[in-house]
N, C-alpha and C positions, 0 to 999 in steps of 0.2 A: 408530200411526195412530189418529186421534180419529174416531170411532167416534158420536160425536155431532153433531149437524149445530148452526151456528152460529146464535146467537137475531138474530133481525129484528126491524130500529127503522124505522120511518118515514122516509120519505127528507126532504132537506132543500134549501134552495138552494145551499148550501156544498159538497154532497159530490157524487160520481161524477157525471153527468148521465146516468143509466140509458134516455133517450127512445133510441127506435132508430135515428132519423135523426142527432140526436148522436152517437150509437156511430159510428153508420155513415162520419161525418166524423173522427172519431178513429182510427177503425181506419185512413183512406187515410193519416193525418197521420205513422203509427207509422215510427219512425225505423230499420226495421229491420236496414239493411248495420249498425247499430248494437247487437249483440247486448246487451251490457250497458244500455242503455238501456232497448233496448225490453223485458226482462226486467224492468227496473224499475217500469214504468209500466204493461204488463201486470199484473204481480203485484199493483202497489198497486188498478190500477181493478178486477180479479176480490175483492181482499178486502171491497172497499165492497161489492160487485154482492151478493155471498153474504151481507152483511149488512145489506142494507135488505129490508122488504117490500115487492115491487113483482107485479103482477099475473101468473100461468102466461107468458101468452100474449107480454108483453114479456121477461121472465126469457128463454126461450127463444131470441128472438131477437136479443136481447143477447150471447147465447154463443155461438149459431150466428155470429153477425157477429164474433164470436173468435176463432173456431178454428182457421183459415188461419192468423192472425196466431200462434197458440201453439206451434203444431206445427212451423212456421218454426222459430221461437226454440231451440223444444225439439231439433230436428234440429240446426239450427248449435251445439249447444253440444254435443253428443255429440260432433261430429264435431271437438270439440278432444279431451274427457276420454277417450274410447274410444282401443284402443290407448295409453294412456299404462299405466307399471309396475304391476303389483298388489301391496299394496293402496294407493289412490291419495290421494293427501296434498293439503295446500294447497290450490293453486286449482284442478286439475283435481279436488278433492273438492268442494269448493265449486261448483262448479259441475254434478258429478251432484248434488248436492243440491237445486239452483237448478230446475234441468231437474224432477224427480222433484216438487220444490213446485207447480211451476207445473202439469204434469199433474194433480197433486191438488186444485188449485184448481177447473181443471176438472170433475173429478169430483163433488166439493162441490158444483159449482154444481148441475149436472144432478142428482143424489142431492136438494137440498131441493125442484128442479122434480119431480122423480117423487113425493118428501111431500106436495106442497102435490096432486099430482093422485091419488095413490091410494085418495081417497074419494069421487071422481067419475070414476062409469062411464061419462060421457060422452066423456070427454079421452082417448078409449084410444091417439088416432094421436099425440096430445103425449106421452102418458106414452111410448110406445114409443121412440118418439126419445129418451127423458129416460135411460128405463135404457139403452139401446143404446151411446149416449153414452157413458154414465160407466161403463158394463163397458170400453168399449175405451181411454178413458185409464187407468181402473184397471191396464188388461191392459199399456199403454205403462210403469205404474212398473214393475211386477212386471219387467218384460221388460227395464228399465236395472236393477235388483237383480240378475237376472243374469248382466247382461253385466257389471257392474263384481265379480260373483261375491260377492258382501255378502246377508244374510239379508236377504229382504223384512222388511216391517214387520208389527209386531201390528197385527192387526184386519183388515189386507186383505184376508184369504179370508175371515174373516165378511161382511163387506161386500159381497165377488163373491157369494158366495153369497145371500146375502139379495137383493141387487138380482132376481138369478135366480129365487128363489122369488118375489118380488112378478111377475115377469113370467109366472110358471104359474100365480098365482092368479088374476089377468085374461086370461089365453089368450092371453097376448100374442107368446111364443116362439119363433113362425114367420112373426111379422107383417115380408113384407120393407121393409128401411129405405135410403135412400142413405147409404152412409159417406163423411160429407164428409172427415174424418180422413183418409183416403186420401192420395193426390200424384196419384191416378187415379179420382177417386168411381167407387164400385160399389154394387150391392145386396148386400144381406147382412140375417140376421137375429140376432135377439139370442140363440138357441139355437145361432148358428154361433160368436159370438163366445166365447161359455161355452164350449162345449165348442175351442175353438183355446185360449181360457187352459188346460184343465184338459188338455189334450195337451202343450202346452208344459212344463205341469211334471213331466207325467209322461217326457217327452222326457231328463229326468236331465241341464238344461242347464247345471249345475255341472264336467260331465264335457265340455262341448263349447268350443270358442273362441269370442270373440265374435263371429267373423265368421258361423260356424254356429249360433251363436243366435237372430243375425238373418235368415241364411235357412230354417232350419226354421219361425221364427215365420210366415213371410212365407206359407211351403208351405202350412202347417197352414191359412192361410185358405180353400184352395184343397180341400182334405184332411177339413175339420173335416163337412164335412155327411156325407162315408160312413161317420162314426160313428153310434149310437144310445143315446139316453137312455131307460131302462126304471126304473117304481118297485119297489123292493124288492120288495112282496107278490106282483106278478107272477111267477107260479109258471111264466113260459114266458122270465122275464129272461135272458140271456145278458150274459156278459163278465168279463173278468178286475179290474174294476175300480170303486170305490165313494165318492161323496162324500155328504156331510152337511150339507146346507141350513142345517143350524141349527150349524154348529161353525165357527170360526176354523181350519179345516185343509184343508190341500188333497186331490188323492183320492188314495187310497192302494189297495194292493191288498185286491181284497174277502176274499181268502181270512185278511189278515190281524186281522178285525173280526171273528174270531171267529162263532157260531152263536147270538145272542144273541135277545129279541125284537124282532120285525119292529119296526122305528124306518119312522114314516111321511115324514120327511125325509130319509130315505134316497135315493139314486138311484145305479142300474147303469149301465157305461158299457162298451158292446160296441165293440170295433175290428176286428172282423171283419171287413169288408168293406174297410177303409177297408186293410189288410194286402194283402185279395186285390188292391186296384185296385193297388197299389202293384206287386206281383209282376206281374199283367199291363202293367203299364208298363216293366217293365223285359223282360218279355218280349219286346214289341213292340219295345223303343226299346234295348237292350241296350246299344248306345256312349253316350247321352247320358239314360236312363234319369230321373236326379237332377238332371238339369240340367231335363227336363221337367215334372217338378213343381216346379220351385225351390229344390231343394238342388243345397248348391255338391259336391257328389264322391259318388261311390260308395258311399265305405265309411260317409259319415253314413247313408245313408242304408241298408244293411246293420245297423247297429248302432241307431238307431232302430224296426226292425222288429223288434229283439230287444226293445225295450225297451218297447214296446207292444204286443207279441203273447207275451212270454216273462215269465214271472217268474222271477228270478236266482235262484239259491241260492250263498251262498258255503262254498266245500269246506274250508276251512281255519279252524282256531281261531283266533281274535285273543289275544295277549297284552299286556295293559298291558307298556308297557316305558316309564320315564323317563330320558331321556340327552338330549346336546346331540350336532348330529349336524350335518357338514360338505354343502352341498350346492355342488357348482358344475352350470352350468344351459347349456346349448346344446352342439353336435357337435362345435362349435371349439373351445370351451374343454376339455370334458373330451378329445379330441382329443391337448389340448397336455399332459395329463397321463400320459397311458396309452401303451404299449407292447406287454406280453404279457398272456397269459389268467390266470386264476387258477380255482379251482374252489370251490364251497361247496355242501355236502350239503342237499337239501331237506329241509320237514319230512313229517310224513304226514297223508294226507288223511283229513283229519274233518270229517263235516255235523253244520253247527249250524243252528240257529235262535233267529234275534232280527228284530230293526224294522230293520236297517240297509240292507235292502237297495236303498236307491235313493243310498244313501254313499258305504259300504263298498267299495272295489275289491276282485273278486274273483280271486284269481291262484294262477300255479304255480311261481313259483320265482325265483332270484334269481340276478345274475352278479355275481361279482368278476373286477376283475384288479389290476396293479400300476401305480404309478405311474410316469412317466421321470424317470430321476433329475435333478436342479436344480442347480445351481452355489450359490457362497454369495453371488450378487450375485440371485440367483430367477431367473435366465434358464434354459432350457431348453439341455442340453447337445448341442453341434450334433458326430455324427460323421462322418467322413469316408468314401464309397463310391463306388466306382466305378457309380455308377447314377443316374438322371435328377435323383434327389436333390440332386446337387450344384449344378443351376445354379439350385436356390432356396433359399441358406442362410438370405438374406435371411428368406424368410418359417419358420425353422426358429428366430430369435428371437423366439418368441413371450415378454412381460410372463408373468409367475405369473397363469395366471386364478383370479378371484375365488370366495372360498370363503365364503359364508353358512349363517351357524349360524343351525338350526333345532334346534326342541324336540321328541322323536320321543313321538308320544300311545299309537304302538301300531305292532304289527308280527306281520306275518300269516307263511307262510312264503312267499309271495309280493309280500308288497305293505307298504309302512307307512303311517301317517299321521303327520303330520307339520305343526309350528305355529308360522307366524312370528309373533313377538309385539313386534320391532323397529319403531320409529320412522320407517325408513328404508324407500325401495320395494323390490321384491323382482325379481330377473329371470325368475324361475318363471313359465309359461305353460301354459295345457294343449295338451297335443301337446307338448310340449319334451323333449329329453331330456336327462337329469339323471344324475348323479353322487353315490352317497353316502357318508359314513364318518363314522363314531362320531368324533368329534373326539376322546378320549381316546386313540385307536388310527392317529391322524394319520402319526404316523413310521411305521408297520410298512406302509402303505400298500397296504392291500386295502379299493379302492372297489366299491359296488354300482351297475350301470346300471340303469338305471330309467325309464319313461314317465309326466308327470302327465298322470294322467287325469281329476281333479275337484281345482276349487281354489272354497274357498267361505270368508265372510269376514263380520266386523260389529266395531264401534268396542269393543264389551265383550270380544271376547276375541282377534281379532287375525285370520289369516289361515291358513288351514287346508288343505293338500294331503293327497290320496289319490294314492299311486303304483305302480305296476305294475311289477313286476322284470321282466328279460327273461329269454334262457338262461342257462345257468349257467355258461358261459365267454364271453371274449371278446379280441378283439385289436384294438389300433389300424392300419392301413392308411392306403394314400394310392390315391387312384384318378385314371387320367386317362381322358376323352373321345376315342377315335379318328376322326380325319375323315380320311375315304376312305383310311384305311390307315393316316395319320400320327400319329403321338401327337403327344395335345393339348400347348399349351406351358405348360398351367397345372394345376397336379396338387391336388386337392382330398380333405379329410379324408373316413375314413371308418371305420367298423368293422366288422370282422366278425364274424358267430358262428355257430362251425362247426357243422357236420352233429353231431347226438345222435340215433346208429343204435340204440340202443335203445329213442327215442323215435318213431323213422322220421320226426325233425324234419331236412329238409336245411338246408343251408349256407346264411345269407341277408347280404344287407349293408345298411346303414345307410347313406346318403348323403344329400348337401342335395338336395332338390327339383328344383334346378335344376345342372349341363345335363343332365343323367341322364333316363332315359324307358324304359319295358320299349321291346324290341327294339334297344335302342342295344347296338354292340359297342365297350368300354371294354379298359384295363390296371390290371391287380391290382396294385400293389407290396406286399409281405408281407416284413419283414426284410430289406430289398434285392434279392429276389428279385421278377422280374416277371413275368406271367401275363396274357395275352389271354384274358377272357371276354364274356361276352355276358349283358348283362339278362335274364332268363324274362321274368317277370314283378311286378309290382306287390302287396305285399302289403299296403302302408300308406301314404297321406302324409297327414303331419299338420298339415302348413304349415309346418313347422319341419323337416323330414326325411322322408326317405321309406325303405320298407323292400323289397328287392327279393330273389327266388331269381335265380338265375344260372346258367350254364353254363360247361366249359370247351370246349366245341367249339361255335366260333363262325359255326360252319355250317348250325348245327339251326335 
């Protein structure tokens, strides 16, 4: 990201027509059900705008008279590239590029309106608007870098950050502003917008889907004021967390910056309270809790309290390991491979310390089991039982599912990391569950299960997961739905893993999302054998599956 604003020439009769009543007929003019168009023709008229000298006071309302129009564009063009494979190719790259430009245009423009005004103390309600501005498109790229799960760019966090310190050296930080950026204008200040970017990141949104990236960011608007901003030498500062006005970095934890001297761009960032409202929210609101503040489910929002009120420590040593390593990716696929348990010894628990901790997944252990065996045509070999099984052979010819070679970077006793560096998209998602094996060990056929939990990405070095092992056995299953007594007629994968009584971990199951629901009373099949239990309860769903305890007395 450039880092320097673009030099200004005097305008001319040939270029942009920057008057605001001309804008003003251009903006109705814009062809927008025409996305590629109107991208055109935005981007070209913001590069002129940013690069003539035309007065604060028309600059401004030039971009305000844009904004609707950009945000448009910028929305319809997510709503192709999001949801496509990671990491993403061709035109759906081309197009988070498009999108991310134009945002920055934005930004641009407002960033040389806050220069041209931050030597006039009189323009304090322009200048506000000017940074307020360009933090929240700032805060729009950052927020498609993570949804597309790709490194943001050099310089954006100096830039956030700077903007932010010019708005505490004019006292501007709590001046409320309309966000027309909105689809809803509201107030808001440009101390709420800072601190929503610097929660987002600390929010660890590499580890979340894009669908929760988008509604955390959305929360955090709502969220971002019960945090507090304190300067370092305040000897009464509270919080777990520290940014640096004057660095291209985002905040990090404070314990990690060491005991050094007091740095006057420093600032502490308390989420105290912003924890407790959250807990009293879920007190009150217990069934729809996260739906109250605008996160989509429970457990994000469980796991975001961790990660703004907890500092991780990971128990396990990492070890470089270089190998090519088989991943096949969803409950169906690895499904059509697996059959019985297998087992693999963990390793032992050791605290380290290093920087990784907003990366690094932290885990305890890892499952194998074995593969079903294949015919030599790759079809999945169908046997015969006298059990429900038989009147779906049909769906027991599953195709060979797809096996993608990754480059393994490292491997915890829980967890690896792991680097696609292929030309081709990947079906990996976070929340997915995954299948793995040393591709050199392919025939002996002992895969590990596994959750991604953060997948993060840039054009230099390819596409990078962090993954979670589960227990340390497991089995393939098939489950059905009972309605009002009957078994369902449609029986769906699933897998199990058993009870670890030394762990005092019971028995839980792996199933699609859907038709499943704690309190549903289902049928186990395990080996042909069949089993009536009942959901407990809800341990996890990721969007891609969900994780449930169970019962076998389906009375309780």
């Amino acid at each position: 990201m450039d880092l320097q604003l673009p030099a200004r020439r005097k305008t001319t009769s040939t270029g942009f027509n920057t008057r605001p009543d001309a804008v003003r007929v251009w903006v109705d003019e814009l062809p927008l059900i025409n996305t590629e168009k109107s991208w055109l023709l935005l981007d070209d008229a913001l590069e002129q705008v940013n690069s003539l000298s035309i007065s604060a006071r028309d600059r401004l309302e030039v971009l305000e008279l844009l904004t609707t129009s950009v945000i448009s564009v910028a929305e319809a063009m997510k709503k192709v590239f999001l949801a496509k494979p990671i990491p993403l190719r061709g035109q759906n790259l081309l197009l988070a590029k498009q999108a991310v430009k134009l945002c920055n245009r934005m930004a641009t423009g407002y960033r040389i309106l806050a220069d041209d005004l931050g030597h006039d103390d009189s323009q304090t309600s322009q200048l506000t608007v000017a940074i307020h501005r360009s933090l929240r498109y700032l805060s729009e790229i950052l927020l498609t870098n993570y949804q597309i799960y790709i490194h943001y760019p050099e310089g954006l966090w100096k830039t956030i950050n700077s903007l932010y310190a010019l708005a505490e050296q004019h006292e501007l930080t709590d001046q409320p502003i309309t966000d027309a950026t909105l689809s809803t204008p509201a107030a808001s200040t440009i101390s709420t917008v800072y601190k929503q970017i610097l929660l987002m990141s600390l929010a660890c949104p590499y580890r979340l889907r894009q669908k929760e990236i988008h509604f955390v960011y959305n929360a955090l608007m709502g969220l971002a004021d019960t945090t507090r901003m304190h300067n370092l030498e305040d000897e009464q500062a509270q919080g777990l967390f520290m940014v640096n006005l004057n660095t291209d970095k985002p905040p990090s934890y404070r314990a990690l910056n060491g005991s050094g001297p007091v740095d006057r761009h420093c600032r502490i960032l308390d989420t105290t309270s912003m924890a407790k409202r959250i807990r009293d929210i879920q007190n009150r609101q217990p069934g729809n809790a996260s739906r109250y503040i605008g996160i989509g489910d429970t457990d994000i929002l469980q796991r975001l309290m961790l990660a703004w009120g907890v500092m991780p420590k990971r128990r396990f040593a990492r070890h470089a390991k270089s190998a090519k390593v088989g991943l096949v990716v969803g409950l169906n696929a690895i499904h059509a491979r697996v059959t019985g348990p297998g087992t693999e010894s963990t390793g032992s628990e050791e605290a380290i310390a290093d920087q990784h901790y907003l990366q690094d997944p932290t885990f305890e252990a890892s499952t194998t089991f074995k593969t079903n065996p294949f015919d030599e045509s790759g079809r999945r070999i169908v046997t015969t039982a006298k059990t429900p099984a038989q009147r779906y052979s049909s769906e027991d010819t599953i195709d060979t599912p797809r096996i993608e070679s990754w480059k393994m970077i490292n491997i915890s006793a829980g967890g690896y990391s792991l680097l696609w560096d292929s030309d081709d998209s990947s079906n990996a998602r976070v929340g997915e569950l995954v299948a793995i094996i040393e591709l050199d060990n392919l025939g002996e056929g002992d895969w590990h299960l596994g959750v991604v939990r953060w997948m993060k990405g840039s054009s230099a070095y390819g596409l990078e997961l962090g993954i979670q092992m589960l227990s340390p056995c497991s089995q393939a299953v098939w489950a059905y739905v009972d309605e009002s007594g009957i078994l369902s007629g449609r029986k769906m994968q699933g897998i199990l893993l058993p009870e670890i009584k030394v762990l005092k971990q019971p028995a839980s199951l792996l199933l699609p999302t859907l038709p499943f629901r704690a309190g549903c009373v289902a049928t186990l099949e395990t080996a042909g054998i069949l089993e009536n239990i009942k959901l407990t309860q809800q341990l996890e769903n990721t969007g891609s599956f969900a994780q449930y305890h169970f019962s076998t007395s389906i009375n309780d």
